[in-house]
C-alpha positions in Angstrom: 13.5 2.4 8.4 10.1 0.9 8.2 9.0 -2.5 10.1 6.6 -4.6 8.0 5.0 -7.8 8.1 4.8 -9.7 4.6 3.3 -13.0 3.5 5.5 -15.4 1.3 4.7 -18.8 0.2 6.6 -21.6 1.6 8.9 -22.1 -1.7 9.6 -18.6 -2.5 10.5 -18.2 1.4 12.7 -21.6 1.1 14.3 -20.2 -1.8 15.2 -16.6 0.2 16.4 -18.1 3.1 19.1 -20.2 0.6 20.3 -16.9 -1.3 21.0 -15.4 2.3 23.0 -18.3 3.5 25.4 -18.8 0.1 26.0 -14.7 0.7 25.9 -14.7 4.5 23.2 -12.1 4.4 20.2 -12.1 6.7 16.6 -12.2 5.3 15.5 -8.9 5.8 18.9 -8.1 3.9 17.9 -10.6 1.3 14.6 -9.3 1.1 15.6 -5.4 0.7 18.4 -6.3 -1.8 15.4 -8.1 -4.1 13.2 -5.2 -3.8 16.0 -2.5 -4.8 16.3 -4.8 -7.4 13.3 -5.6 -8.5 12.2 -1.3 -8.1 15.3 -0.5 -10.2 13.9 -2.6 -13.3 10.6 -1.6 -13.0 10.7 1.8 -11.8 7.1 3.1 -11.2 5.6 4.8 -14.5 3.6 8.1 -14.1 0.4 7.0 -15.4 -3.4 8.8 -15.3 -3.8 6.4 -12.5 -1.0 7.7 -10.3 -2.0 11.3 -11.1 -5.5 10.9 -10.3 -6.8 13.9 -7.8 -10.3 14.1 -6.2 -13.1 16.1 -8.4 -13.6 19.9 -7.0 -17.0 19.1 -5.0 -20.6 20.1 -6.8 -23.2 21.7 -4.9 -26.1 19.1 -4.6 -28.7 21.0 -3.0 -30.4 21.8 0.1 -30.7 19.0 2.7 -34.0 17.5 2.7 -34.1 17.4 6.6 -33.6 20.0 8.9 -29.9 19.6 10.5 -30.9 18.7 14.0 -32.7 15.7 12.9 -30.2 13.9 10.7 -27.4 14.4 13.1 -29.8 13.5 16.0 -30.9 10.0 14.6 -27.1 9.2 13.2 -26.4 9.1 17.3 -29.0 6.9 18.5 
């Protein structure tokens, strides 16, 4: 199970901490119950977005400096 830190606004939080006390749930169980929810309605869509992969790399060229002076200067 994963530990994570969200932030809520005050009414939204206000409203949460009601829904767990009329079921006797906690908040995090409040909280995971809205998000099954919420993921089972709008289950994520494969889209060119969430397919999107890194370009194959191009060759651009020599380097214009020799090697031991662009790593040299990066250190100082």
């Amino acid at each position: 199970m994963i530990k994570t830190q969200v932030q809520i606004p005050d009414e939204l939080f206000n409203r949460a901490k009601k829904v767990a006390a009329q079921n006797e749930w906690s908040f995090a169980e409040t909280v995971r119950r809205g998000l099954e929810y919420i993921t089972s309605v709008r289950p994520v869509q494969e889209t060119a977005r969430g397919c999107w992969k890194l370009p194959p790399a191009q060759d651009c060229g020599p380097f214009l400096l020799p090697e031991e002076e662009w790593t040299a200067s990066s250190h100082e």
